[in-house]
N, C-alpha and C positions, 0 to 999 in steps of 0.2 A: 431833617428831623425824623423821615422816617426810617431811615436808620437806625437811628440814635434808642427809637421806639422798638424796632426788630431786636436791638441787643439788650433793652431793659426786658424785655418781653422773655428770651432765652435765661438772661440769668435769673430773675424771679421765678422761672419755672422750674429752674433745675434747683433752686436752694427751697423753697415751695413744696415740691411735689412729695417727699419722702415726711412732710408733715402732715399734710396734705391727706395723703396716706393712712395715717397713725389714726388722725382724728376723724375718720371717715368721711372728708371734706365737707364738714358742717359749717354753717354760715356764717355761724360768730366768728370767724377767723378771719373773714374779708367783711368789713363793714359796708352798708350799701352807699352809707353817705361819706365816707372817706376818699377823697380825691388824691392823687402827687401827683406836686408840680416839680417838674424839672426846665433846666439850664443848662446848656449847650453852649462852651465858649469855645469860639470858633478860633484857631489858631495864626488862619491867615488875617479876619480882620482884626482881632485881638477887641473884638465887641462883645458884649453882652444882649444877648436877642432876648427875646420875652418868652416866659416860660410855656409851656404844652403844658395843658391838661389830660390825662391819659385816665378813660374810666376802668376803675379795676372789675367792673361785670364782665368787658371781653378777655381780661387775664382769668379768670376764677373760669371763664367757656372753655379756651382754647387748655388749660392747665385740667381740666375735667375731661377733654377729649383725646387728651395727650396721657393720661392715668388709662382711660377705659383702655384703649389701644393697646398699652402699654400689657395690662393685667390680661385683656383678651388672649395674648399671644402665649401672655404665660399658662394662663388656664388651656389655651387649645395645644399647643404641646403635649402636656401631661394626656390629654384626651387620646390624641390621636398617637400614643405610644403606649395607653393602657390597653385603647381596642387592637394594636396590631398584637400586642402579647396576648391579648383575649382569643386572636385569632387563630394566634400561632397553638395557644392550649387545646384549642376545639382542632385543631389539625394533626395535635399529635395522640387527641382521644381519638379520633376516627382511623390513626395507623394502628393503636394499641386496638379497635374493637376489628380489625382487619380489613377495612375499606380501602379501595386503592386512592391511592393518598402519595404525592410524591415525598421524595427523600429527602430534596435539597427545594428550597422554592425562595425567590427571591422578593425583595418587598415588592416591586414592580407586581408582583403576581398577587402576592398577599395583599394589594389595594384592590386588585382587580374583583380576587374573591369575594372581599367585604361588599366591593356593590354589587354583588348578582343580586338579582331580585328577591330569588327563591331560593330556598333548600334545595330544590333538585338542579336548579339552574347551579349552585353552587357544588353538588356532587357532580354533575358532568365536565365542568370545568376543571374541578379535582381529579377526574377518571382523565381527559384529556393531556394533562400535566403527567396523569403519573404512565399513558401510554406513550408518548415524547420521550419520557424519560428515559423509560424500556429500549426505546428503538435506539438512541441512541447511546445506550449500553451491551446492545445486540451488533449494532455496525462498529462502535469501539471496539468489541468482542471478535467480531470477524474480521476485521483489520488486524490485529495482532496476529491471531490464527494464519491466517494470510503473508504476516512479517514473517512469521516464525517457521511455515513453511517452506518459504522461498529461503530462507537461510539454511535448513536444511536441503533442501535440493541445490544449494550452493557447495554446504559440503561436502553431498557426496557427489556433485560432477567433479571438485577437487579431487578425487582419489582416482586412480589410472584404474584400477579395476571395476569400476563402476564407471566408469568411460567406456571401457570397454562393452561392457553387458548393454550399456544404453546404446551404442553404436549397433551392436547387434539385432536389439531390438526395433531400433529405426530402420536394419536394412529386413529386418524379418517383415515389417510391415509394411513395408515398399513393396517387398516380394511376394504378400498374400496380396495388395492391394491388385498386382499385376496376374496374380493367378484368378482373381475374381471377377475383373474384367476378361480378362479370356473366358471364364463359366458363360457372365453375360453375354460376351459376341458369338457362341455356340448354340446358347439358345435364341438368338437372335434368326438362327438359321433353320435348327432341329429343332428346337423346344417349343414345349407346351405352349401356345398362347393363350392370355388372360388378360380381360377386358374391363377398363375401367369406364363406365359412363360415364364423361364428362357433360351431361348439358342439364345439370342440376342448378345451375348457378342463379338462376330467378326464384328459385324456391327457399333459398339461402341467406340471412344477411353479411357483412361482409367478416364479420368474425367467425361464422361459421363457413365459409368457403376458407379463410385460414386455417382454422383446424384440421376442414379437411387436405387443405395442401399440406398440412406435415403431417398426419397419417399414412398420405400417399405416400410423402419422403421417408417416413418410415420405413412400410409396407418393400419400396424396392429397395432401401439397403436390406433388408429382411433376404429377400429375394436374389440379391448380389449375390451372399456370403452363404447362400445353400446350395447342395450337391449337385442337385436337375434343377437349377432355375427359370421360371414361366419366362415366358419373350412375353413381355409388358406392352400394353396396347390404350394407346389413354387418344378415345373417339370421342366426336364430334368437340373437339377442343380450338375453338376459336382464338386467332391473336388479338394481342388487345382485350383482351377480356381479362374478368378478376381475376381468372384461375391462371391466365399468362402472368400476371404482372406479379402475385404472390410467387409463383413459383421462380420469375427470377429475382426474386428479393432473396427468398427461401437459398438458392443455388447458387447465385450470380455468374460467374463466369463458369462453373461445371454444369450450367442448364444445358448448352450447346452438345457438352461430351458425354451424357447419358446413354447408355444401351439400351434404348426403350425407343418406342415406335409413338409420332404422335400424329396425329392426324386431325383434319376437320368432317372426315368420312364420316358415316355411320357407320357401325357391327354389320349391317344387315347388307349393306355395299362391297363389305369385303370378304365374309366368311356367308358360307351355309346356311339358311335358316334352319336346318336340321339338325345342324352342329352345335346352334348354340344353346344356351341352359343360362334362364335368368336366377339370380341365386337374390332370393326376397325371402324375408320373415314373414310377409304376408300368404305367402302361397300356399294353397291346399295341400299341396303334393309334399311329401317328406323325403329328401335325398338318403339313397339305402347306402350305396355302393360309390366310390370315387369312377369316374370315368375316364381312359387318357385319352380316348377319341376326341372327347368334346369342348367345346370351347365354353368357357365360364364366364359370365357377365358381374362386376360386381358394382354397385350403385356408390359414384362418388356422392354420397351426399349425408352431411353430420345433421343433423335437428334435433336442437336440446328441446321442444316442443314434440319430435316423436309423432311425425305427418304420415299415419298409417294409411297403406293404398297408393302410394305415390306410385313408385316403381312399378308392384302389380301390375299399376293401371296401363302403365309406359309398355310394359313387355305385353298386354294382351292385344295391343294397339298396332303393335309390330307383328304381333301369332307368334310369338316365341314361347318356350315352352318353360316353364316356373320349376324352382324347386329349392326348398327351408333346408335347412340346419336341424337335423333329430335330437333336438336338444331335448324335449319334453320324454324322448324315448332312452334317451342313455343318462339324463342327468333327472336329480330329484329337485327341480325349478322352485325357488323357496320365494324369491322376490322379483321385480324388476320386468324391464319389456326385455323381448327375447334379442334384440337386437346388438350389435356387435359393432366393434370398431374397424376399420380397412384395417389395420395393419390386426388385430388379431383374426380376422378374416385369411388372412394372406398367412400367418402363420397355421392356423387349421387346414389349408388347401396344402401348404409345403408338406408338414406331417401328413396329411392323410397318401398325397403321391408318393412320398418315400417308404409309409410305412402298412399306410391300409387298415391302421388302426383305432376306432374311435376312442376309445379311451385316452391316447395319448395325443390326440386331435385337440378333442376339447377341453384335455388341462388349461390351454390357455382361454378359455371362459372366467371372466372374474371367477375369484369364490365366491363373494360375496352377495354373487346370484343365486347360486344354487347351496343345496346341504349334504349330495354326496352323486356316489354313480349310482345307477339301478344294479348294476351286476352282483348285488346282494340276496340272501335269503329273504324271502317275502317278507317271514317272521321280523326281521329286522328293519325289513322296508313299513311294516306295520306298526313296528314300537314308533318308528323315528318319527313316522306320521301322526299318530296318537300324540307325541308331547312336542311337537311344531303345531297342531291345529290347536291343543288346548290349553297349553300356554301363552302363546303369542296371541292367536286367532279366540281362542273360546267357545270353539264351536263340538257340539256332541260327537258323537261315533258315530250317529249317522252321515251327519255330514262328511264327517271322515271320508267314511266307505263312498260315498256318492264324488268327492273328488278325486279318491285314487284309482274307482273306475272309468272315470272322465280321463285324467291324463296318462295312464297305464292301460297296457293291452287288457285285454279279459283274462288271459291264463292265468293273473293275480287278482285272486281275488280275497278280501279281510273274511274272515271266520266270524 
């Protein structure tokens, strides 16, 4: 019988429901005192059982829970494909008013955005989208670049006469490589030595001991491929240490083959103390003249922090004798600490041995520290000053005049 009741139950519902429906299931339609009975004639006994009473209140429930269901699903449909187009409009007013806004964004995303909390939670995840987007139209961009490349350099090693010129250029660079190497085992003998302090490494964290190691890698290919190259000298440099293990990461199997001298010595163990010259932005003293007697100190150590006094301190502790960069004396210093990187370090010390000349020494000074050289007419050194201090700075003529006689000899003086 219960059966019998689950399939009266189904077809009354389904012939039911669409009147059901119509008439906003009002209650005259299922009367409360109207019962049916039914009969069940069973096949095997071929009897007649006694009929069930079935109250139609749980048909008129389960036929009411079966409509709401039904209408909910339909009503939240419609909902929830009005807000995504709601969405999609406010996404494409925010591309039209010029917000970064992606291009292509998929519902996954667009459900995501409707539950952000916020407005602004809602724009960063829209800024987020649309930098993704970016990136991977930038590495799509440089992969082709890349395809397209490499097919051109396919085409021209196909032609024999660009075989040729590349053959020749492989052997021109074999044979500069081996004329440069000879430079450095000459100086290894005869040449200048220059002194790298290595025992900077506690005053460092360990991404600035990296920088400083590929400065220094720099610094001596610099020093390779020049005329009189310095016999490199990198002291007090312990194995085992950061500055070891960057450099054979840096080198790996060419660490071993370098022309360069390295030691755990100190400077002051191997050379002179009269010969040698600490070279610090700190020091009072202003280097005039290049020296080739002397031996040069130059401080391994990078500090984005800018630990003024370090070295100073190190060279007066040894009695070494200090000496700066005349940079406040040949350049018009506009910004910035006077400080410098090892490899343009290294490249100002090669010009000035070869050539003796400051000006062509410290071109390799960013620009964008200083605003020209002194070796101008005052007049001009005067206008340049007047519309740097009172433009940028704001400050009168007098103060003018009071910093160009602070960082300029006396023989200039403003009118």
């Amino acid at each position: 019988m219960q059966s019998a009741n689950v399939l009266l139950r189904k077809i009354v519902r389904s012939s039911m429901l669409p009147l059901a429906a119509q008439h906003g299931m009002k209650k005259d339609l299922f009367p409360l005192s109207r019962t049916l009975s039914l009969s069940l004639h069973l096949k095997q006994d071929k009897l007649c059982e006694p009929s069930e009473k079935v109250d139609l209140d749980e048909w008129k429930k389960v036929m009411k829970s079966g409509l709401q269901e039904e209408v909910s699903e339909m009503v939240s449909e419609p909902k929830e494909l009005s807000s995504l187009a709601a969405a999609r409009e406010t996404l494409e007013m925010w591309r039209l008013a010029g917000r970064a806004v992606p291009e292509n964004i998929t519902e996954d995303q667009l459900k995501t955005f409707m539950e952000c909390p916020s407005k602004s939670a809602k724009k960063k995840y829209l800024k987020y989208l649309h930098l993704k987007e970016l990136y991977k139209k930038n590495s799509k961009r440089k992969t082709d670049e890349k395809r397209e490349r490499r097919l051109e350099e396919q085409d021209e090693a196909s032609k024999p006469e660009e075989s040729r010129k590349s053959s020749f250029l492989c052997l021109w660079s074999s044979t500069m490589d081996k004329a440069y190497n000879w430079r450095a085992a000459q100086s290894m003998i005869f040449g200048q030595p220059l002194v790298f302090d290595m025992s900077y490494e506690k005053e460092m964290s360990v991404r600035e001991v990296t920088n400083t190691v590929r400065q220094i890698a720099l610094s001596e290919g610099c020093n390779r491929r020049s005329l009189e190259p310095f016999h490199i000298h990198l002291c007090n440099f312990k194995d085992d240490s950061l500055y070891h293990r960057e450099f054979v990461k840096h080198y790996r199997e060419a660490w071993g083959k370098l022309l360069i001298t390295v030691t755990d010595k100190c400077y002051t163990e191997i050379f002179p103390k009269d010969k040698l010259i600490y070279l610090t932005a700190d020091s009072p003293k202003v280097m005039k003249t290049f020296e080739h007697d002397k031996i040069y100190i130059v401080g391994s150590m990078v500090d984005k922090s800018i630990k003024t006094g370090v070295s100073l301190a190190r060279a007066k502790r040894l009695g070494l004798e200090t000496a700066a960069l005349p940079l406040e004396k040949y350049l018009l210093w506009s910004r910035g600490a006077k400080n410098l990187t090892l490899d343009q370090m290294m490249h100002i010390l090669l010009t000035l041995k070869d050539t003796a000349d400051w000006k062509k020494a410290l071109e390799f000074v960013p620009k964008r520290k200083y605003c020209g050289f002194v070796n101008k007419p005052v007049k001009e050194l005067k206008k340049t000053l007047d519309l740097i201090n009172t433009l940028r700075l704001g400050k009168g003529r007098e103060e003018v005049g009071k910093q160009f006689a602070k960082n300029y000899s006396k023989k200039y003086k403003l009118k």
